[in-house]
N, C-alpha and C positions, 0 to 999 in steps of 0.2 A: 757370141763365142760358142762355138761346136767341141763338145768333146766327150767322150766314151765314157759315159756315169762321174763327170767331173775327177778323173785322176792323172795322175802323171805318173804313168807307169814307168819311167826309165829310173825309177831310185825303187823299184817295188821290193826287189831285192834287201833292200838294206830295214823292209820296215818287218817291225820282229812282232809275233804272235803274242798279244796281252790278253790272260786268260780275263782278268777283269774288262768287260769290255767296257771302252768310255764313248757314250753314243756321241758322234758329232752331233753337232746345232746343222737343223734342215739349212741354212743359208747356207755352210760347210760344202755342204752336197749338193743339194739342188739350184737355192738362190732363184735367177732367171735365166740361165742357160738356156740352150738347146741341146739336147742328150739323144743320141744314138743307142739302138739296139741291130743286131744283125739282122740277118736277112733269115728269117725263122717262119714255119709254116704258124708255130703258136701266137710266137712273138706281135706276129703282121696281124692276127687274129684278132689280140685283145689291142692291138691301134685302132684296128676297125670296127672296135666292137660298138652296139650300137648305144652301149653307157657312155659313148665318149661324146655324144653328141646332148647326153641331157645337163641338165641343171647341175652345178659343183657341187651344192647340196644336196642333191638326191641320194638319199640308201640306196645300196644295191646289192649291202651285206649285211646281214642279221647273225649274227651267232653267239648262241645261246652258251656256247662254253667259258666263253671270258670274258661276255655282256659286247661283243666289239657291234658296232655301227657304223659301216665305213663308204663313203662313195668314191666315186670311181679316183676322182685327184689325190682323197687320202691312200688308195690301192697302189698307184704310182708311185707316190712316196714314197712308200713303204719296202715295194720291189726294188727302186733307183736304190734306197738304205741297206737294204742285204744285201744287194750287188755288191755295192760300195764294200763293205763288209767279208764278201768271198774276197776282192782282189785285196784288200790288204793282210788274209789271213791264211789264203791260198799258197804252197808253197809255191816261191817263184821258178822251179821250173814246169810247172803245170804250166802257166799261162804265158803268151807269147807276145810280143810288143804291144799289142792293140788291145791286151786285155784277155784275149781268149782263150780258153781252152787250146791249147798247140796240139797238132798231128802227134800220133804217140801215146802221149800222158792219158793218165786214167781219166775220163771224163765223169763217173760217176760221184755222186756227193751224197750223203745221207739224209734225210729229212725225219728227226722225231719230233712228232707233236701229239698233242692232243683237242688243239682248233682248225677247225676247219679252214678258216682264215689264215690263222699262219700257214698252211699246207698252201693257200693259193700265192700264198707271198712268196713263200722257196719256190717253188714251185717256178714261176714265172722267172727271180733272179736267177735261179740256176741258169736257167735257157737262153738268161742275157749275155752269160758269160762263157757263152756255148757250152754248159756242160747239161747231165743228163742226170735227172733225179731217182733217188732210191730210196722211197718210200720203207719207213720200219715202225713196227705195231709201238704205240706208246705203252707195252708190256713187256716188252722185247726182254728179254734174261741176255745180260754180259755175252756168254758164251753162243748163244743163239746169235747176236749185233757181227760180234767177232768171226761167226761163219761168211754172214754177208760182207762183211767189212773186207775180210782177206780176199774171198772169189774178186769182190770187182776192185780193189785195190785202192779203196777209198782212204783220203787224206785228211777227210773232212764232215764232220757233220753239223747242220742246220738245226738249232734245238728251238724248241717253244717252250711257254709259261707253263713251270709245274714238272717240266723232264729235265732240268738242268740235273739232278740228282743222279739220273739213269746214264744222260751221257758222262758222267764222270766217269763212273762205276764204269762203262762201255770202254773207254778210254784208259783207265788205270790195268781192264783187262788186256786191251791189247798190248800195253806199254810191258807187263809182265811176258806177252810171248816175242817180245824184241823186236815192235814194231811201233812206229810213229803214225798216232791219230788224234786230233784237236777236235774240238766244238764252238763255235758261236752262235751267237743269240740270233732270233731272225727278227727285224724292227719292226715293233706295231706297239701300237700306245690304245689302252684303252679309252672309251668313249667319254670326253667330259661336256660339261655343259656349261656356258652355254656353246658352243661349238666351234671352232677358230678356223677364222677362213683360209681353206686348202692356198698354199700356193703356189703362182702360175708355173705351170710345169708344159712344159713344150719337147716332148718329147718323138722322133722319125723313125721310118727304117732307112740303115744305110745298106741302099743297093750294091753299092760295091763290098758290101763285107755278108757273103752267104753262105749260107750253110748247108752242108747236104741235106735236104729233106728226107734222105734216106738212112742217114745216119742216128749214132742212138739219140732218144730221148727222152727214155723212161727206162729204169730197171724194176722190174717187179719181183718179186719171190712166190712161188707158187705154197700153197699149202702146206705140203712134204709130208702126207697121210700115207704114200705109200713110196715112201724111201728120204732123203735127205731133200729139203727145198732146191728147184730148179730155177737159176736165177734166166727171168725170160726180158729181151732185148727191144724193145717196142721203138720204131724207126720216129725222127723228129717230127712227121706228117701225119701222127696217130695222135687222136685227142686233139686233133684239130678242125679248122675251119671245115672240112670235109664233111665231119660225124653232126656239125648243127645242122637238124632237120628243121627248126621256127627258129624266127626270135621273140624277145620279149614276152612277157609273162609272169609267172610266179611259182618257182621251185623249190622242191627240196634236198635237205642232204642229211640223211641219219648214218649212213653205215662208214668204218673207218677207211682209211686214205689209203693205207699198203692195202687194199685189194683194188681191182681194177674197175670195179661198181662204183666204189666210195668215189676212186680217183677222177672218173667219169663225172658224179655227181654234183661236183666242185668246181672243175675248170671249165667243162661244155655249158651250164649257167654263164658265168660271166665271160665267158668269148660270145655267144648270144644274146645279151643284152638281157637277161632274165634278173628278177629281183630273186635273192637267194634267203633263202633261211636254212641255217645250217644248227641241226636240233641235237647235232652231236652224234657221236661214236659211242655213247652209253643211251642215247634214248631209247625210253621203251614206246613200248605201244603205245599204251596210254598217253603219253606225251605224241606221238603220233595223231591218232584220234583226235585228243585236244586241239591240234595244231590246224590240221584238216576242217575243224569245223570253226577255226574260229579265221584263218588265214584263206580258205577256198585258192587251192594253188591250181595251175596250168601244167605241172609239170611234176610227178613223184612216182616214183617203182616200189612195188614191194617184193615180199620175200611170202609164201605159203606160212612160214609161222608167223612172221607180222599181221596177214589176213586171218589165221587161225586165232591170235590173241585177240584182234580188235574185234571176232566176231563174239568172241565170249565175251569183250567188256560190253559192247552191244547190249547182251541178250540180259547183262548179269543187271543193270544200271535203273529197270525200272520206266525208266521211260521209251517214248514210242520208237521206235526204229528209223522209221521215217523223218527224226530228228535229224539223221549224223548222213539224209542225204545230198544236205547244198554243201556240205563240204568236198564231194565229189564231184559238184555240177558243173565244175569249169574243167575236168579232164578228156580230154579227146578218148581215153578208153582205160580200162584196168591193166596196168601192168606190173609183169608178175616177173619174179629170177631168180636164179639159185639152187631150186628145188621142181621138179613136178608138185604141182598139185591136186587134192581129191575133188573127184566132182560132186561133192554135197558141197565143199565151200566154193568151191568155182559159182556154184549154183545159186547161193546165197548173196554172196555179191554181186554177183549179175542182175537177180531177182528187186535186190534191194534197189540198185542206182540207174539200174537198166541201161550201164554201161557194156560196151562189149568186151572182152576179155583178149588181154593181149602176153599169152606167155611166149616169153623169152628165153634165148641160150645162146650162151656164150661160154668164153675160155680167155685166160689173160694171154696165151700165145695167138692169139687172133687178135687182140686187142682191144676186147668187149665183146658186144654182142653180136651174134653169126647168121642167129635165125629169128624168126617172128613166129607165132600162129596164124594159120588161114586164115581170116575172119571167116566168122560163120559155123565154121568145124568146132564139135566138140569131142574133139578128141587132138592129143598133142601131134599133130602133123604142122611142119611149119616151112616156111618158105625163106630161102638164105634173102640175107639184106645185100642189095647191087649199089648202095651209093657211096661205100668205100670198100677199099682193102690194106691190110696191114700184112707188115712181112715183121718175121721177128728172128732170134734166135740164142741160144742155150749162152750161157756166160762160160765158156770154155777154155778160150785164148783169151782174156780179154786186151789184149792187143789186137788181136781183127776185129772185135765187137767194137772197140773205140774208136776204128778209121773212120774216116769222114767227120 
């Protein structure tokens, strides 16, 4: 039996919004079907990703925020559950017989969390159900939600463990400026033991139901240090199969999800088969450090203050220097973003791992990162990246932003 996250959308109309949410039982949803997703550049992505080929039991997510431990079957799950979960809480004329996103309606949905994991769960459902995610700081203030909320004309947001409180408050504000906005829960179960075997989940793309590749699928909010935030338009072919330069290996993820670093460091892992450990949006350094030397990953970026803190805890800890450097031995080079950095610390971590230094620049209206450094140069000259390009644009009409 084939069908579209297991629903029958010709009564979708009639099913009403229960703020209590009652999770279905996985057989409800999943069972042994075969489940279609569209024809999506991400989508096809995490089908092909190379977790789909290992072990049902294999970790492929660490995250330290809400203890989760999840392999690839339990990821499925979880996406198939808040899919399931938009189309029955979505109003019915967003979505069009098949489930999806219809020509027109606002595509954008909001996402607040504070796991890394739940961000890859919306994340993903969103996109099943054609729409385009918009990422908001799990600090977000009412009236700052409500800025974003009215620009892309969101109907909907995707809450995690710990912000049900905030999307209230988010929600009761909007309902005072005479506008209609709900929240659901996004489904993830923490880790028990002894571990219950994932089930068979057989999920396709349907060719015949595609998407524009050029169309939205990502909303981001720029900073807004120098004027009101810029809601910027990132097409469905960004953050995808394109931007994996390896696969497999061991990454991480500390910075938050609304910026377009964090958002990178999250879904580019698990489209490339990378085991993730995700240390949070409050980790410090030091939790860095720690992680680095006890995890030796293949894959992590920092920031000039993340290198500026870890050199002090280095220097401050007493012991030899030369301790904290196998946890850099498996990185193909130092990478660096966000900031310029001075050449005394440039210097010192080079010195120390005898890696090469690789700073980076980027903008979320580009879609991450634009340029690299030479290799070699010590000095920031850097050379544009040729193996993608992203188009984007300002959240203005968003009637022309949601075509396609």
């Amino acid at each position: 039996m084939i069908e579209y996250l297991g629903l029958c959308l010709t009564s979708l109309a009639a099913i009403p919004f229960v703020f209590a949410w009652r999770k279905p039982a996985l057989a409800e949803i999943i069972g042994r079907q075969t489940y279609k997703f569209p024809q999506d550049p991400v989508l096809t992505g995490l089908l092909a990703s190379p977790h789909r080929q290992a072990k049902g039991s294999d970790i492929i997510i660490h995250d330290a925020t809400r203890g989760f431990r999840k392999s690839y079957p339990e990821l499925l799950n979880d996406i198939l559950q808040t899919a399931y979960r938009l189309r029955t809480t979505l109003p019915s004329s967003v979505l069009n017989e098949r489930g999806i996103v219809s020509n027109g309606a606002s595509p954008y949905i909001g996402i607040l969390v504070r796991s890394g994991y739940e961000f890859i769960v919306a994340f993903f459902a969103i996109r099943a159900v054609g729409g385009a995610c918009m990422p908001m700081a799990s600090g977000i203030l009412p009236e700052e939600a409500h800025y974003m909320v009215s620009k892309a004309k969101t109907s909907l947001l995707l809450v995690g463990e710990g912000c049900e409180e905030k999307a209230t408050a988010i929600c009761a504000f909007a309902s005072a400026q005479g506008e209609s906005l709900s929240w659901a829960p996004i489904a993830s179960e923490v880790d028990v033991k002894p571990r219950k075997k994932p089930n068979n989940i057989d999920v396709e793309i349907d060719n015949n139901l595609r998407l524009d590749p050029k169309g939205p699928g990502i909303l981001l909010f720029t900073s807004g240090t120098t004027g009101r935030p810029k809601g910027v338009v990132l097409p469905r072919e960004c953050l995808g199969p394109g931007q994996v330069s390896s696969t497999g290996g061991v990454a991480f993820s500390h910075r938050a999800c609304h910026w377009i670093a964090g958002t990178m460091t999250l879904i580019l892992p698990t489209l490339s088969g990378k085991t993730l450990h995700v240390l949070g949006e409050n980790a410090s350094s030091e939790d860095i450090l720690d992680a680095l030397v006890l995890l030796r990953p293949t894959h992590v970026s920092f920031t000039p203050t993340i290198l500026r803190e870890m050199k002090a805890l280095v220097l401050s800890r007493g012991d030899a220097p030369e301790r904290y450097v196998a946890g850099f031995q498996n990185l193909p080079s130092l990478r660096c973003s966000s900031a310029p950095i001075e050449p005394s610390l440039r210097e010192f971590w080079a010195g120390l791992t005898g890696l090469p230094f690789a700073n980076l620049y980027g903008m979320t209206e580009a879609g991450g990162g634009i340029s690299c450094t030479v290799d070699g140069l010590n000095v920031s000259l850097n050379s544009p990246y040729t193996h993608y390009s992203c188009l984007y644009s300002k959240v203005l009409d968003w009637k022309t932003a949601a075509g396609g």
